[in-house]
C-alpha positions in Angstrom: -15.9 7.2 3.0 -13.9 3.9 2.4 -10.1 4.3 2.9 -7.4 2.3 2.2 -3.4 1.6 2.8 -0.7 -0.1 0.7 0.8 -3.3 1.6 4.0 -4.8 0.0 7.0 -6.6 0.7 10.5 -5.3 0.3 13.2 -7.1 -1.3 15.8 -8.4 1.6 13.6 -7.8 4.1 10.9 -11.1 5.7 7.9 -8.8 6.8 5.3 -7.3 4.6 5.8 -3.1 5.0 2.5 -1.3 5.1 2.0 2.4 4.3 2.0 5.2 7.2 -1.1 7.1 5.4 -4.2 6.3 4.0 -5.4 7.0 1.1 -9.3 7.4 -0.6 -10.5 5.0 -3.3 -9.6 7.2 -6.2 -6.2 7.4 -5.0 -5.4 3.7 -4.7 -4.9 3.1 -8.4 -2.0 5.4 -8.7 0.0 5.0 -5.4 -0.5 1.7 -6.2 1.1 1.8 -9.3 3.6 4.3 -7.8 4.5 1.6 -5.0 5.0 -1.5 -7.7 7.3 0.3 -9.9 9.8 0.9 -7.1 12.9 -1.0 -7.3 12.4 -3.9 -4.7 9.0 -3.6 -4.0 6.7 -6.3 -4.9 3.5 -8.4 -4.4 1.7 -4.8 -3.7 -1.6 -5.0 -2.5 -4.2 -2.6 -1.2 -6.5 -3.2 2.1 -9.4 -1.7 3.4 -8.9 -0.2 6.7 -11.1 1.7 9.7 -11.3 4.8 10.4 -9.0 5.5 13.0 -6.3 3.1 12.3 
């Protein structure tokens, strides 16, 4: 099974945040969505990860 995290940067802040969870492909679309409407977040982007990490 593929899985994935969000990755985005914050407004006022100079590093990129990354999500504490993973989530499955089906759910990338939404939290995606979720993440980009969220005052200061921007340039959201989702990134394949390992198992494990």
């Amino acid at each position: 099974m593929d899985i994935y995290r969000l990755k985005w940067t914050r407004a006022g802040r100079d590093e990129r945040q990354v999500s504490a969870v993973s989530y499955d492909e089906a759910s990338t679309e939404y939290y995606e969505a979720l993440k980009a409407a969220e005052d200061g977040a921007s340039d959201v982007e989702v990134i394949p990860v390992n198992p494990g990490e």
